[in-house]
MIDO-971274 format. One line per field, with one value per residue (C-alpha): x, y, z. Coordinates in steps of 0.001 Angstrom, whole numbers, plus 500000, padded with zeros to 6 digits. Layout:
MIDO-971274
X	c(X;...)
Y	c(Y;...)
Z	c(Z;...)
This chain:
MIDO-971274
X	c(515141;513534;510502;507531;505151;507197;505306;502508;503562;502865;500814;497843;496533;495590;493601;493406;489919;489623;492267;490330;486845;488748;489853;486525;484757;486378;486747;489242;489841;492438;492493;495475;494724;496840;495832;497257;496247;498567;499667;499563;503071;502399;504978;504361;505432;506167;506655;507788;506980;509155;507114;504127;500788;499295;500716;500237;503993;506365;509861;511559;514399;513401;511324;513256;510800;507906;511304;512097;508345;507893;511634;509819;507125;508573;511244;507797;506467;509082;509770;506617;506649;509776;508346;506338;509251;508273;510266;508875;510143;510707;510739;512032;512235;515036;513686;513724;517144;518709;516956;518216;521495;521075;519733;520687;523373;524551;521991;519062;520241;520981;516992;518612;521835;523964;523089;520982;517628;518238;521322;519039;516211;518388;521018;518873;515307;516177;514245;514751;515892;514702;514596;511520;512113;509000;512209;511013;514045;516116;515858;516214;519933;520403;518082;520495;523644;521505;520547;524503;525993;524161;525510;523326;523465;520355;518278;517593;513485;511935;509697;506961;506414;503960;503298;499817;498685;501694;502594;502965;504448;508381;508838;512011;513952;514272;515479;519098;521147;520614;522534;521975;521438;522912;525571;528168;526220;524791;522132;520664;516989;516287;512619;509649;507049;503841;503034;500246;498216;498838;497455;496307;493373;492593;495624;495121;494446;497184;498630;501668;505238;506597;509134;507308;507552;507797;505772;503101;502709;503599;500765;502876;505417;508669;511625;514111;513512;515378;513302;511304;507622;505924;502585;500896;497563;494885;497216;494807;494683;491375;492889;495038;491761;490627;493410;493137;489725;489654;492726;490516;487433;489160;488284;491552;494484;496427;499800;501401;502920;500251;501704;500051;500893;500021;500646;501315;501556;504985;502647;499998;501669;500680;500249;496780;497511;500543;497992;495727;497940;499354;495289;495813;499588;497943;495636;498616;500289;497408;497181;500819;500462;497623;499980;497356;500058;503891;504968;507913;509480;509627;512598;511426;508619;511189;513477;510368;509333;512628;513044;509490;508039;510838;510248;507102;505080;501653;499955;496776;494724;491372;488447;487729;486141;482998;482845;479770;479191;476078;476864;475187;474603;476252;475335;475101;478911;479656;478707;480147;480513;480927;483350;484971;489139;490426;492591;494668;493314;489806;488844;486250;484302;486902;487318;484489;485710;483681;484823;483443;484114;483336;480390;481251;482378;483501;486855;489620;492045;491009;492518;489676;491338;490729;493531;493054;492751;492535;490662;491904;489600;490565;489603;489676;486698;486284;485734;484296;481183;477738;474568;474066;477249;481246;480261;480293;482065;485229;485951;484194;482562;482888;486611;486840;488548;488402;487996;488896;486871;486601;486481;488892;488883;485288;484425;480583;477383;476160;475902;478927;480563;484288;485340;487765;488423;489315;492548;492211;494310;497110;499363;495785;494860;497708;497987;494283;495029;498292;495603;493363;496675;497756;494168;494409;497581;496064;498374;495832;492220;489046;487608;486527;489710;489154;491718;490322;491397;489121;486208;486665;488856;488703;490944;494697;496380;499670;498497;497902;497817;496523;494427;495282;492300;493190;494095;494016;497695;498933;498228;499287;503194;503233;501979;504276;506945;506398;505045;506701;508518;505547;503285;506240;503369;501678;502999;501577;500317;497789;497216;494149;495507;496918;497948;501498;502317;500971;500315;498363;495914;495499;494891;497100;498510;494905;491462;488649;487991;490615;494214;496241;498357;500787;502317;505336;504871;507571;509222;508068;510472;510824;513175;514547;513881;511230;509288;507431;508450;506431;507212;504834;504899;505284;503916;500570;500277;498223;497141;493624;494036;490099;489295;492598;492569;495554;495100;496666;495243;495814;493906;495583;492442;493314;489787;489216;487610;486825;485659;489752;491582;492985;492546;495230;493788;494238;493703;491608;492456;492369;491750;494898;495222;497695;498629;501084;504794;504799;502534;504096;507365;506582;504335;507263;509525;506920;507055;503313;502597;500276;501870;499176;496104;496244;498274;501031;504114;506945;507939;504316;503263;506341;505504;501845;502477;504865;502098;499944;502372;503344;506042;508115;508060;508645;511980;511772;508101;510523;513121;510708;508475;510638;507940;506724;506621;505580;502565;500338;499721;497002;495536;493320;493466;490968;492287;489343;490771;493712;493664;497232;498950;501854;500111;502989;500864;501346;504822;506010;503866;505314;508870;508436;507802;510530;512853;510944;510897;507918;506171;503909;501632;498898;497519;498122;495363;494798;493627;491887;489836;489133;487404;485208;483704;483317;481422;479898;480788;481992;485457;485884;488192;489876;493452;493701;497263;499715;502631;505685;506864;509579;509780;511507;509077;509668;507114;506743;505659;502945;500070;500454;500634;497577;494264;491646;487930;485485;482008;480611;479183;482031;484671;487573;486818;486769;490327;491662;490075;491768;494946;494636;493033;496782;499044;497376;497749;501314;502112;500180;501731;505004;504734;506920;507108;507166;504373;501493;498975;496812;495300;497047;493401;489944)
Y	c(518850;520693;518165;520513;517961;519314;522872;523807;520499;522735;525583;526141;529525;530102;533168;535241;534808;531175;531098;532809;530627;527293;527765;530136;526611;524951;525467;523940;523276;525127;522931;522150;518373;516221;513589;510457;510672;509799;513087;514719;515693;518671;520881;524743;524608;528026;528337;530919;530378;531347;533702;532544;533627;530863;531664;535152;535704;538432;538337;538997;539308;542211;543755;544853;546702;542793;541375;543804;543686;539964;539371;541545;539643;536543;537678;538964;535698;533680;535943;535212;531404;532048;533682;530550;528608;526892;526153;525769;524983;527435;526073;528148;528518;529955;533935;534803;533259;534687;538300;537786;537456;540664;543084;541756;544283;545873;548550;545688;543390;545754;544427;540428;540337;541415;538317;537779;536486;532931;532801;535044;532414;529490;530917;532845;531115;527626;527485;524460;525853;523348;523370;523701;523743;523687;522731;524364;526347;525480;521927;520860;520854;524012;525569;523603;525401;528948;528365;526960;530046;532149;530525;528071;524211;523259;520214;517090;517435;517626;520297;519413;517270;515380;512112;510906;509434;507262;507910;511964;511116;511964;510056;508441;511763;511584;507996;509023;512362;515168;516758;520723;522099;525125;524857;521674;520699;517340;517233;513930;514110;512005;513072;513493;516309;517722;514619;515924;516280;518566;521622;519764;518485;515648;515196;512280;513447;510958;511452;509429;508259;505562;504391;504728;501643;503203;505755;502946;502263;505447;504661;501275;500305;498952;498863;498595;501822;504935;507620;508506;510529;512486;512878;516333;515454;518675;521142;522927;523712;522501;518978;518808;519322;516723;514140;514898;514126;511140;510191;511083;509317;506127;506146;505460;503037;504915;502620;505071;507956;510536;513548;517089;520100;523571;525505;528794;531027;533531;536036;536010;536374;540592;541913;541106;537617;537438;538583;535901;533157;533963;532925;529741;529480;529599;526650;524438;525536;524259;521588;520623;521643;518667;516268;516144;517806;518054;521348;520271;520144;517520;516366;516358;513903;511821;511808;510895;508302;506352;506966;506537;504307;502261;503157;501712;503051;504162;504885;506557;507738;510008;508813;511743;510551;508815;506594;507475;503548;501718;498273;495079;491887;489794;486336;484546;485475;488577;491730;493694;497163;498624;501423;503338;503328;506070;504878;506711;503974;503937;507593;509519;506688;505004;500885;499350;497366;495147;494102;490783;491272;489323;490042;491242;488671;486390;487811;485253;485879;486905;490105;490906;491172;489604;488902;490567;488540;489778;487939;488230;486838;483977;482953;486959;488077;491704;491500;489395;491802;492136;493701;490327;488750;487722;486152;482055;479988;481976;481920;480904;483259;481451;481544;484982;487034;490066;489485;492437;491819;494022;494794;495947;498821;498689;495696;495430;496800;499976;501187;498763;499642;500168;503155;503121;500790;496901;495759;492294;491558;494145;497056;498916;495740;495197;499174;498579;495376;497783;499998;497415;495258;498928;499649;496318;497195;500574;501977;503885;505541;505199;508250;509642;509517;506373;503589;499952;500159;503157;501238;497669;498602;494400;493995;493527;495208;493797;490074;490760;488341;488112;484884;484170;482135;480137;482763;485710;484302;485204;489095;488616;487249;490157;492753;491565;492093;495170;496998;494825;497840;499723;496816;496031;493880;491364;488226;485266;484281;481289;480055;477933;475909;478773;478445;479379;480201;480574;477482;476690;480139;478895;474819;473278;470397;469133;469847;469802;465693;465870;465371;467204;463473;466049;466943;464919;464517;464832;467424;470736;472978;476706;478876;482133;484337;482517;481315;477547;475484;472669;470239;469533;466973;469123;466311;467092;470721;472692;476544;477122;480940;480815;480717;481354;478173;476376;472861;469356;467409;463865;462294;464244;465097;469244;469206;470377;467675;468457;464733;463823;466759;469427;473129;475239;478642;481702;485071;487956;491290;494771;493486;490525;487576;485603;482158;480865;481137;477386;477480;480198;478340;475412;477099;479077;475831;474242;477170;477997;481182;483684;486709;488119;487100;489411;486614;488289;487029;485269;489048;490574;487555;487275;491564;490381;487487;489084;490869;487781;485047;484553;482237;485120;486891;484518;485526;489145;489119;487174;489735;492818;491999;491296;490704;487689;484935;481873;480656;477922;476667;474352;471666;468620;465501;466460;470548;472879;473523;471499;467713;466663;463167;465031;468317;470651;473902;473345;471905;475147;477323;475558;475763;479044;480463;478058;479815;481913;481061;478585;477171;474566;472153;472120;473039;470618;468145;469368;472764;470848;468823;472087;473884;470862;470550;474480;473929;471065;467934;464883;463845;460855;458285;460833;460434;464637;465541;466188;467359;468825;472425;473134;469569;468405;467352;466407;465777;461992;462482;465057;462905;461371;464970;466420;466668;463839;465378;465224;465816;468567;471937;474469;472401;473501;477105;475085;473726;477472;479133;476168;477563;480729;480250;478325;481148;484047;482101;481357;485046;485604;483490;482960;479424;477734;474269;472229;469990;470594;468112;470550;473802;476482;478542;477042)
Z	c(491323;494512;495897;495523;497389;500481;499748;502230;504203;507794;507142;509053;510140;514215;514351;517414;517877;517757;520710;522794;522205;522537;526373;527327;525904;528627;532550;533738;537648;539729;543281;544401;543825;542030;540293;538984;534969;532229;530997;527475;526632;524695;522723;521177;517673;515471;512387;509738;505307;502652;500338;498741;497389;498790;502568;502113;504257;501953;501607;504674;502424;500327;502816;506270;507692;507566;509092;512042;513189;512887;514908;517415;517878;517711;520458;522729;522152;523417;526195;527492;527104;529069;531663;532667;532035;528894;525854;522307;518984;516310;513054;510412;506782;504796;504396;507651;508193;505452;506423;509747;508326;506314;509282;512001;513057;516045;516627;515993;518184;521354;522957;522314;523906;521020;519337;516248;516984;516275;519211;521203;521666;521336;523768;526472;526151;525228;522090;519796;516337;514040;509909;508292;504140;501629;499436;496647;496555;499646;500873;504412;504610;502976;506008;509011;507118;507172;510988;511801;509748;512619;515390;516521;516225;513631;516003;513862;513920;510241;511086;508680;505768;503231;504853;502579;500278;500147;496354;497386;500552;500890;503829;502003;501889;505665;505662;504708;505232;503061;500722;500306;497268;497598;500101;500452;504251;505327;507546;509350;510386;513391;514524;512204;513052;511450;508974;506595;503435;500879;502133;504712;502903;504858;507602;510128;513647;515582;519058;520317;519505;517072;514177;510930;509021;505814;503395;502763;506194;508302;510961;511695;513766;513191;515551;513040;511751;512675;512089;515032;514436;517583;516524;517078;517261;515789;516877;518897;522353;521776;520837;524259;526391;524147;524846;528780;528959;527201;529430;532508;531679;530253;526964;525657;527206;529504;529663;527015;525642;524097;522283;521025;519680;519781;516469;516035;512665;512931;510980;513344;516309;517243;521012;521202;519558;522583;525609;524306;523983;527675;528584;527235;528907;532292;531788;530516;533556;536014;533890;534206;537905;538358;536349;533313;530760;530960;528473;526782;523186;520333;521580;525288;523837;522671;525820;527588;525113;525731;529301;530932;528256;527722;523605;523857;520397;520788;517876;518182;515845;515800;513533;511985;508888;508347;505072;502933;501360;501283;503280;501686;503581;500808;502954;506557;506881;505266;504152;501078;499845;496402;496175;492648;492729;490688;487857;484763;482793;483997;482944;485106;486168;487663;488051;490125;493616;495299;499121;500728;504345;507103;509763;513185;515301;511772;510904;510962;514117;517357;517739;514953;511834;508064;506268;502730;499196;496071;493139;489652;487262;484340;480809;478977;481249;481717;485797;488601;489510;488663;490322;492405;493425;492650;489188;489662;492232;493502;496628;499854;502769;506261;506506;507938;505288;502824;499360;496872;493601;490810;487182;484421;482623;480397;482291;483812;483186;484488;487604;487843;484798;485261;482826;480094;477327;477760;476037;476522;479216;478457;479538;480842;482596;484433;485369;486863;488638;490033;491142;492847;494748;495554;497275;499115;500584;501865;499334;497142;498291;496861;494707;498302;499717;501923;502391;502689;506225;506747;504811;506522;509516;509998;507103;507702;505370;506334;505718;501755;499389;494992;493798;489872;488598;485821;483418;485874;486970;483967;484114;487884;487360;484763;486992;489981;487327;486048;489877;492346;493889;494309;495528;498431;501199;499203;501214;498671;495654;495210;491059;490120;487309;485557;481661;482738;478762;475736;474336;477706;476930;473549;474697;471767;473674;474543;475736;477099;476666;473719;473740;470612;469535;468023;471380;472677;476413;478967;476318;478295;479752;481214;479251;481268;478231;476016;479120;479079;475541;474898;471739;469097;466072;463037;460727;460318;461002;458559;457712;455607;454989;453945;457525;458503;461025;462003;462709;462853;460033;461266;458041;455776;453805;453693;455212;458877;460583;464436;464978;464166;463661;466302;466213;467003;469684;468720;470426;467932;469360;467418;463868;463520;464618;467613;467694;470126;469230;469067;466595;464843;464947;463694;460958;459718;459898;457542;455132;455738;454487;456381;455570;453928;456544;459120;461164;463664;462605;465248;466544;466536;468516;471068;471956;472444;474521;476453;478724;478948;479443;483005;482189;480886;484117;486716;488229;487430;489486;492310;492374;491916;494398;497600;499930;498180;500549;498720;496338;496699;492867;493007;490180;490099;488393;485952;485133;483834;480526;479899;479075;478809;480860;482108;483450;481962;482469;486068;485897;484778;486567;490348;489226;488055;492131;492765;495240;497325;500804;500385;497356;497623;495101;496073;499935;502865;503552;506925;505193;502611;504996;506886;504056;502877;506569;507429;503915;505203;502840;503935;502900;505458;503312;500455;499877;499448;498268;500832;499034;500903;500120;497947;496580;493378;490891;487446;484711;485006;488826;487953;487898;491437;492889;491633;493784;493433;492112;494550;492616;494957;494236;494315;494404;493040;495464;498171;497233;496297;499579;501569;500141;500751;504148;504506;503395;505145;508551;507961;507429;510402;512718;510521;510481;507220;507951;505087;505989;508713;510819;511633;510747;512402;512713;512413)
């Protein structure tokens, strides 16, 4: 189907008028002096629409007479640009090609040559033909065939195209030749021009020359890339005056390439619009003549890119937007803003965001960025935010980096009230945490528009990695799972003693201070399709529908006893009733009867658990996700929740992450001691875990691996922010040793 987000990609109206106030604003010197000033390499760029409402051009297909006058004006145009010995790129869409097909006979073309208009220019003027396709009904490749059926090699600049947000962009169409749609032609784009909005709502103002990484990260980067973007800056001439004095006065680096463009509209281009214009011509000539601008094409740009810059990328970018947020000191080491992230399952109000961001002068590395963190939340909370704070102890301010907090759908209280409804930790859930992992990865704007970059322009959006506490890891593997290849740039994953299954949510192997004497240690084990199986004694398990409880009755009175009996868990959601499929199993393997209870049977219970059980999702959340680094999961000696002697939950949670590049249990001491001292408690004498990554455990070597309790305030985020604090500096400096003796950044 023809990409519509293509449509209105370039369009942008210069009127006369404006022309002729943006050099009049501006005097510009005509000594002979030169002067030695990196130059602005700055190309003329015209363009012709196919017809439109919405860009007013007709149909120079059914109309001969709009055709004949705007060839005419086109061919005065670039006979003046010629005259100063200036090319320029015309950019075409399919009408006018096809019209020029149509009426460009002998008698038309006796003032070009004998040639059509497109050979004329290309031929005697050396104009740069490129394609420029709305592809609503021709794509790019069907445009190249139009311009090559009339003589005239089509170049390989995109001349215009949707570049942001990043889920309208169609940066990916460029990445690999095209196929027309309407004529057997492949065409290969090499050069990117004219990246915008739609309807160039809110375009970034950039200058320079680089390799786009990809669609989530256009304004990066990345050598390995093909595709090569020239920036056009504002498109003004205004802009150019702007780049040259900022060049002058040294107000930006002046070691590198800086691009701009002048656009013109075919449709506006009249006599008076051509006398004009020629004003502005002779200022880019005495600016060229001082060495302050050298008028060339896109391509020229890129020839000059390779050979005087040595492909050096410069990537620079106008701030042209001001964030409207109200900045809170949140403590001695960070401040924090409060920002709405529009989500289909958050209705109008959107889901409420919270970033803790270091002060100036605090971020973590010292080319002033703060790697980015987000928090999921445990137990079946509804968010992390309130009107004060990050709800409890989470993790720690001091360290330098960017925490992303927020609330599910209905989660909060007003004014932070996240809209929709919450379905307890399911398919809306994970689409919001999607939302909130795609807004730390500059993916996805707030309700203003703003990326996080734009809000906190400390953060690093390349060093991005998600925090599962305790239960939050659960919703995390899923969501990794079922978005990975959207949420490409999370590098790491850190779990605080996640229930990695269901009968670890529910606690029926033991907890709290009580153990569950029906479960048969060492017996655990991770199943590719069922996720983690634990074994349970049968023997004494009962069902009293009256209450409809579950339980091991281990005196065999019929009588729930919590002094000596265990209670199964069970999850209430939307009127019925979920036990674990342990439970379930061993119930129906009993012949208990709880048909008629409101009690989700084996099947019911499997399709619940299957979006809250991250032990279901393990290697589809590894294979989905394939920037996934590694995962710190970290546990204590005495877990939160669970109280069982072989610590299964976390058995099956660190061999789950098994086989990515690093995986570790627990974080190195060195990290460990690190965090306790910025926090200010004295460790002198612990014996802190050191476990190497990517061991072989087994259950029966669990307890000698987990981390000894310490008795301070905040422990246990102290441990977690000494992990994370670990994995964002190894994806910083790339560091995956197994083991380390000291912290790579303090």
């Amino acid at each position: 189907m023809p990409n519509a987000k293509i449509l209105y990609g370039i369009i942008i109206l210069v009127a006369v008028v404006s022309l002729i106030s943006l050099f009049l604003l501006y005097s510009i010197p005509t000594d002979d002096s030169s002067t030695d000033v990196t130059p602005v390499y700055v190309s003329i760029v015209v363009h012709n629409e196919e017809p439109s409402n919405s860009t007013t051009y007709q149909d120079y297909t059914a109309n001969k007479t709009y055709y004949l006058e705007h060839r005419e004006m086109i061919r005065r145009f670039a006979l003046m640009l010629h005259s100063y010995n200036i090319a320029f790129n015309f950019q075409s869409d399919w009408a006018f090609l096809k019209a020029c097909q149509m009426y460009d006979n002998d008698s038309v073309c006796i003032n070009t040559d004998g040639k059509n208009i497109i050979r004329y220019l290309k031929e005697n003027l050396g104009v740069s033909i490129d394609p420029h396709a709305h592809e609503t009904l021709y794509n790019y490749a069907d445009v190249a065939y139009l311009i090559k059926q009339l003589g005239v090699e089509p170049s390989n600049v995109v001349g215009g195209f949707i570049a942001e947000p990043p889920e309208d962009s169609v940066f990916d169409h460029f990445t690999s030749p095209i196929e027309g749609w309407h004529y057997d032609f492949t065409w290969v784009p090499e050069i990117l021009w004219g990246a915008s909005t739609y309807l160039h709502q809110s375009d970034t103002v950039a200058s320079g020359v680089w390799k786009p990484k990809d669609r989530y990260h256009f304004y990066q980067h990345d050598e390995e890339q093909n595709l090569i973007y020239v920036a056009n800056y504002d498109k003004s001439f205004n802009g150019v005056l702007e780049l040259v004095s900022a060049l002058e006065n040294k107000e930006i680096p002046d070691d590198r390439i800086y691009t701009a463009t002048i656009f013109v509209s075919q449709q506006l281009i009249s006599e008076d619009f051509i006398v004009a214009f020629e004003d502005v011509v002779k200022q880019l000539k005495q600016l060229e003549y001082e060495g302050k601008v050298v008028l060339t094409t896109i391509q020229g740009a890129v020839d000059a890119w390779r050979n005087i810059y040595k492909c050096e990328p410069n990537i620079y970018i106008k701030n042209t937007k001001t964030p409207n947020v109200l900045t809170n000191e949140y403590d001695e080491n960070a401040n924090y803003i409060d920002i709405t992230l529009p989500s289909e399952v958050a209705g109008e109000d959107g889901l409420v965001v919270r970033i803790i961001y270091p002060k100036d002068g605090k971020e973590r590395y010292s080319n002033g960025k703060s790697p980015v963190v987000v928090f999921v939340p445990g137990a079946n909370s509804l968010g992390s935010i309130n009107a004060g704070a990050a709800q409890g102890s989470r993790l720690m301010t001091g360290f330098g980096m960017t925490y992303v907090y927020f609330n599910f759908p209905g989660g909060g209280t007003p004014p932070l009230k996240s809209g929709g409804e919450y379905d307890s930790r399911g398919i809306k859930c994970i689409k919001a945490l999607r939302d909130v992992i795609l807004f730390a990865l500059n993916k996805k704007p707030e309700k203003n528009g703003y990326f996080l970059s734009e809000l906190v322009p400390c953060a690093d959006v390349s060093n991005v990695g998600v925090v599962g506490w305790s239960n939050g890891g659960n919703i995390v593997a899923v969501t990794f799972d079922l978005y990975g290849n959207i949420l490409e740039g999370v590098s790491y994953y850190v779990g605080y003693e996640n229930p990695a299954g269901d009968e670890y949510i529910l606690v029926d192997l033991g907890g709290g201070n009580k153990p569950n004497p029906a479960y048969i240690p060492g017996k655990t084990y991770l199943d590719p399709v069922k996720g983690s199986v634990s074994e349970l004694d049968e023997k004494h398990l009962k069902y009293d529908s009256a209450s409809k409880r579950m339980y091991f009755d281990f005196n065999e009175n019929d009588i729930y006893d919590p002094e000596i009996d265990y209670e199964c868990g069970c999850w209430d959601y939307n009127g019925k009733r979920y036990f674990s499929t342990e439970i379930i199993e061993l119930a129906i393997g009993k012949g208990i009867d709880f048909s008629q209870d409101g009690i989700a049977n084996l099947s019911e219970a499997n399709e619940f658990w299957l979006l809250r059980d991250m032990s279901r999702h393990f290697e589809n959340a590894k294979t989905h996700l394939k920037t996934l680094k590694g995962a710190i999961i970290f546990s204590s000696k005495r877990d939160h929740v669970q109280f069982t002697p072989d610590y299964p939950h976390t058995y099956v949670n660190y061999i789950g992450w098994s086989g990515l590049k690093f995986v570790r249990l627990n974080p190195d001491a060195a990290y460990v001691r690190y965090a306790f001292s910025m926090i200010g408690v004295n460790v002198t004498g612990i014996d802190f875990a050191d476990n190497d990554a990517n061991m072989s455990v087994n259950l029966s070597t669990m307890p000698s691996l987990m981390e000894p309790e310490i008795g301070c305030k905040n422990e246990d985020a102290i441990y977690v922010t000494a992990a994370v604090a670990e994995m964002a500096d190894r994806v910083h400096y790339n560091m995956w040793e197994k083991n380390l003796d000291h912290v790579i950044v303090s």
